[in-house]
C-alpha positions as CSV (number, residue, x, y, z in Angstrom):
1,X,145.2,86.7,67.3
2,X,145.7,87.2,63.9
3,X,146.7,84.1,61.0
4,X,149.7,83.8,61.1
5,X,152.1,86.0,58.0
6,X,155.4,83.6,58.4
7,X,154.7,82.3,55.0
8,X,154.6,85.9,53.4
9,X,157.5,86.9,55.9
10,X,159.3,84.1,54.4
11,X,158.9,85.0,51.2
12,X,160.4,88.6,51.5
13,X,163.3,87.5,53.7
14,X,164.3,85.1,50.7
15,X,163.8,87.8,48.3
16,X,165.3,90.1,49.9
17,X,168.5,87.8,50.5
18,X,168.5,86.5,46.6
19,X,168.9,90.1,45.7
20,X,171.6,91.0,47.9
21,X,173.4,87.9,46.9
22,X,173.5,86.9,50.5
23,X,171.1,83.9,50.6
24,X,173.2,80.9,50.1
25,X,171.7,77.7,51.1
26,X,169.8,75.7,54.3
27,X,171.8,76.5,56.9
28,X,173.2,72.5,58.1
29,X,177.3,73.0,58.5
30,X,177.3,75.0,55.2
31,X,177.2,78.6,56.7
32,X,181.1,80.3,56.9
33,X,182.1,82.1,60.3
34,X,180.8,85.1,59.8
35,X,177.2,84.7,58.3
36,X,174.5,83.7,60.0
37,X,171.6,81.0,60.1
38,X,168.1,82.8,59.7
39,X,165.0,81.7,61.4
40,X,164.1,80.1,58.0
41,X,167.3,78.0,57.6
42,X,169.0,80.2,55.0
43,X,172.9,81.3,55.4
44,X,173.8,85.1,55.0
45,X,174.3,88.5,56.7
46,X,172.6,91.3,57.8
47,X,169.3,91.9,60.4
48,X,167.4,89.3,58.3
49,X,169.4,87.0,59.4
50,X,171.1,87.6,62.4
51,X,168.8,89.8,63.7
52,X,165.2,88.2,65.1
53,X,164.8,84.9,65.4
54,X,168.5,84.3,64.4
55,X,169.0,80.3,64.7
56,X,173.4,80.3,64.9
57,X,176.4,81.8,64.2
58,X,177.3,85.7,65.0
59,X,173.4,86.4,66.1
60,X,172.9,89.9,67.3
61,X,172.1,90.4,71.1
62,X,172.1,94.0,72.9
63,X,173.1,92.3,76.0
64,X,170.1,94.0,77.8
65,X,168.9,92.5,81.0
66,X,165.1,92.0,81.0
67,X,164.8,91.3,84.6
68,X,166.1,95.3,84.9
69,X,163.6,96.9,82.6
70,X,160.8,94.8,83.7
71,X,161.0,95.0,87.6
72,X,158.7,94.0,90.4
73,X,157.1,97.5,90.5
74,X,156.6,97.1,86.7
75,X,155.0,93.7,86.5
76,X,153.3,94.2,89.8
77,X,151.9,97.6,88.9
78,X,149.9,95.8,85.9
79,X,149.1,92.8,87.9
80,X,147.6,94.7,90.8
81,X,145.3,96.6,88.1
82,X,143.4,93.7,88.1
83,X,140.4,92.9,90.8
84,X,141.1,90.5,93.5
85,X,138.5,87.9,92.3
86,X,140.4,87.8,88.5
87,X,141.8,84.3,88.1
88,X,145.0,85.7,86.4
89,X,146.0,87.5,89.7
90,X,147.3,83.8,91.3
91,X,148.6,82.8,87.5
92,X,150.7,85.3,85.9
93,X,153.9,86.4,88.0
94,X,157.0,88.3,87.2
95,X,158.9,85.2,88.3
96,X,157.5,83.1,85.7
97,X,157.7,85.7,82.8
98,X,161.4,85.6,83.3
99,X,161.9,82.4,83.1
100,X,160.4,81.8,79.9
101,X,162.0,84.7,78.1
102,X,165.3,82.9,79.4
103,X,164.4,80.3,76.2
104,X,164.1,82.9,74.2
105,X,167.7,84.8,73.7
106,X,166.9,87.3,71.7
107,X,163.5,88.7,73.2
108,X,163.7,92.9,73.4
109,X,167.5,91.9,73.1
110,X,168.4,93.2,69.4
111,X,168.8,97.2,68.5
112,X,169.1,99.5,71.1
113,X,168.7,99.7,75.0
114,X,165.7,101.7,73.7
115,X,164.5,99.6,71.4
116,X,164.4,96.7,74.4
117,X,162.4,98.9,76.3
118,X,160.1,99.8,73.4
119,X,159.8,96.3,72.4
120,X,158.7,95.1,75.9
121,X,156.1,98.6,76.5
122,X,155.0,97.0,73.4
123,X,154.6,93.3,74.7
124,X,153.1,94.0,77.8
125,X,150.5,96.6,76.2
126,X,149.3,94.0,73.9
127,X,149.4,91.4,76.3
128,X,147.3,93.7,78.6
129,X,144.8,94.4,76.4
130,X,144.4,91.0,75.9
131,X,144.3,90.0,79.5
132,X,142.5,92.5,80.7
133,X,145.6,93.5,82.3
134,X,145.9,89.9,83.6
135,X,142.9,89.1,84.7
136,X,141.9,86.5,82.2
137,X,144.0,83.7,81.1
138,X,141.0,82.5,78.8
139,X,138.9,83.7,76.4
140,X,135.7,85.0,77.2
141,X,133.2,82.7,74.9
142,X,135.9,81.0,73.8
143,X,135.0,77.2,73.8
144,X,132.0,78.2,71.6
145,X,133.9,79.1,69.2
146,X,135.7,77.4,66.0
147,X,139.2,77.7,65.6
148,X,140.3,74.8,63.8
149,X,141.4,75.6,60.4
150,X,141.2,72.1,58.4
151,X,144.0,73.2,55.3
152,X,146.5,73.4,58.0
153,X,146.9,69.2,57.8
154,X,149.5,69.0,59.0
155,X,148.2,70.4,62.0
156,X,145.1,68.1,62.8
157,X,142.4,69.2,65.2
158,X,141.5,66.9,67.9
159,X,137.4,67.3,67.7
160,X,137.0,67.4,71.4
161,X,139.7,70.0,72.2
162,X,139.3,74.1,71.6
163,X,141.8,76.2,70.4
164,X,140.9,79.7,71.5
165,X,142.1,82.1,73.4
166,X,144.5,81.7,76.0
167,X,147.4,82.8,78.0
168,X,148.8,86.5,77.9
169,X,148.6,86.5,73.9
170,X,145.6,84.6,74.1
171,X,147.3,81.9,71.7
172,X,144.4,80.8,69.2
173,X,144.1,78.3,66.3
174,X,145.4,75.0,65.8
175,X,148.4,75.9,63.9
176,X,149.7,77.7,66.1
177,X,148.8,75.5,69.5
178,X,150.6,73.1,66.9
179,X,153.5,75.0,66.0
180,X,154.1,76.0,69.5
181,X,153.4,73.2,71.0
182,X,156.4,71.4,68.5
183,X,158.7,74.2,69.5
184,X,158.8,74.9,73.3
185,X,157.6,70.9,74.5
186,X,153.7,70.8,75.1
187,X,151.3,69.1,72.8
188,X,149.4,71.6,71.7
189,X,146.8,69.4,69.7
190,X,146.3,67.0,71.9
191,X,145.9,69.6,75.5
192,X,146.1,73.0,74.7
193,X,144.2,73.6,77.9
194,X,148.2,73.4,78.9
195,X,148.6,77.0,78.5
196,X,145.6,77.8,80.4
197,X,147.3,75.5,83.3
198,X,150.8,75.7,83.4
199,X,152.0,79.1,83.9
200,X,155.1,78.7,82.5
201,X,154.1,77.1,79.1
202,X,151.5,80.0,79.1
203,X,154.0,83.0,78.9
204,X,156.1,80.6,76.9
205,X,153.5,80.4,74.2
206,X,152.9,84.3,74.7
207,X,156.7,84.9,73.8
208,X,157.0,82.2,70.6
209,X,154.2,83.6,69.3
210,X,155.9,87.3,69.3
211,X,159.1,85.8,68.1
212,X,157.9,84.0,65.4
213,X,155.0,87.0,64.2
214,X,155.2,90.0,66.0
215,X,158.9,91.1,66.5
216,X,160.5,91.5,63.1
217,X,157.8,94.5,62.5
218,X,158.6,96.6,65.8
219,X,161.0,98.4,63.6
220,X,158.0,99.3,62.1
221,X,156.1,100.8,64.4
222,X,153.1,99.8,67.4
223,X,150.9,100.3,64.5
224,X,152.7,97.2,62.8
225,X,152.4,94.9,65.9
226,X,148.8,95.4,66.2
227,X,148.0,94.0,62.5
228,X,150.2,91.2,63.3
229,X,148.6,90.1,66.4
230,X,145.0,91.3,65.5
231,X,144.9,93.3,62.0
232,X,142.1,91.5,60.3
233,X,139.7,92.4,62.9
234,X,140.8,95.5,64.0
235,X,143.2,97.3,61.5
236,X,142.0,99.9,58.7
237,X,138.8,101.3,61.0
238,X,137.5,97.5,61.7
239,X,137.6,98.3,65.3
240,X,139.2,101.5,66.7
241,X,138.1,101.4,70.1
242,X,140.3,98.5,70.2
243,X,143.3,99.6,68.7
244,X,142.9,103.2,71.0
245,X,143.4,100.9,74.0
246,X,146.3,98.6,72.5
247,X,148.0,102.7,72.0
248,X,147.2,103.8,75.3
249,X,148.1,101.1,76.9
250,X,152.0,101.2,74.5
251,X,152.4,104.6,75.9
252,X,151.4,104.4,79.5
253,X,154.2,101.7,79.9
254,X,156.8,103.8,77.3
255,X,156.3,106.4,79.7
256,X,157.0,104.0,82.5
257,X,160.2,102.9,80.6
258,X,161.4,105.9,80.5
259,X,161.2,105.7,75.8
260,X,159.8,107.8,73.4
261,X,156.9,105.4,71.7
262,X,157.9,106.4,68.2
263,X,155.4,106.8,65.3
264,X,153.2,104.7,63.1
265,X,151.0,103.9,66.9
266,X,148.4,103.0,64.7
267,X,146.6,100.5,61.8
């Protein structure tokens, strides 16, 4: 999983807002009736701020049922991909999957019907690569590896925990075990093997994670989605092999979704 980019997507959203005169203020009780509060606490109108993430007032949702896009014959049809000894195949349900996105209102709910579907091809392609179509909920090698990143203070590693890979977006680093751990109620410092254990916390993490870095660029493109979640090691020829199965996999399930996957597939 890539660092991170709220801090840059911050940035332009306020930019973007000074310019159109729309940014007023942190949200608190100073927004009026029709403007809404942004996922970075700023008051105004339009997509960046009612759109993803969208924290009150007249938020955009397409009304969309998830559980109808992704049915059992979906979910089970990735699931059963996987071999019979994989550990994911007695972790990962449908079940579960719908109840987390239930805490997260606006999940493949804003733009079109099409747009839903594209946006959940697009989870569950990523999510699948990542899983090995849910076989794995941890990564491979993962406890040998470092991802603690001291600047992050304010998110302090806990020497004799790991934060790699795990669950469907394979969560990594400490800032985001941190940061997710803050938002959905698990501490993520202190046992991030959590989301390796707890199968609802797991696809809970997945699902924050894309809210809070992946779904803003959808309008952009697959392509886009793949640099968020993995750009600096994959993106701009790093590794194409990789990115080739993140695509394949985005238009096997489009084509299962019954959506046309769009352009810009690729980084």
């Amino acid at each position: 999983m890539a660092i991170s980019t709220t801090r840059t997507s911050f940035i332009a959203i306020i930019l973007a807002g000074v310019v159109a005169g729309m940014a007023m203020a942190q949200c608190g009780n100073t927004c009026s009736p029709d403007q809404c509060c942004s996922r970075f606490g700023f008051c105004g109108t339009g997509p960046d701020f009612c759109g993803v993430n969208c924290r009150g007032g007249p938020c955009v949702n397409n009304g969309v049922s998830i559980a109808d896009i992704v049915t059992p014959d979906f979910f089970n049809g990735i699931l059963n991909q996987a071999a019979s000894t994989c550990v994911g195949r007695n972790f990962y349900s449908r079940g579960v999957f719908l109840d987390a996105v239930g805490s997260f209102t606006q999940f493949a709910r804003v733009g079109s019907v099409e747009d839903s579907r594209r946006e959940i091809a697009a989870f569950f392609a990523h999510a699948s690569h990542e899983t090995g179509r849910f076989c794995y909920i941890e990564e491979e090698g993962g406890a040998s590896k470092d991802y603690c990143d001291e600047t992050k203070t304010q998110y302090p590693c806990n020497p004799s925990k790991g934060y790699y890979g795990r669950g469907p977006l394979q969560l990594t680093w400490n800032y985001n075990y941190g940061q997710a751990g803050s938002d959905i109620g698990f501490d993520g410092l202190g046992t991030p093997e959590t989301v390796a254990n707890d199968p609802l916390i797991s696809f809970k993490a997945a699902v924050w994670y894309w809210m809070n870095n992946v779904a803003s660029v959808m309008n952009q493109g697959f392509g886009a989605t793949i640099r968020a979640i993995n750009g600096d090691l994959e993106c701009d020829g790093k590794d194409t092999a990789k990115v080739e199965s993140r695509v394949n996999l985005f238009t096997e399930y489009c084509s299962q979704l019954g959506v046309a996957p769009g352009d810009n597939l690729r980084c």
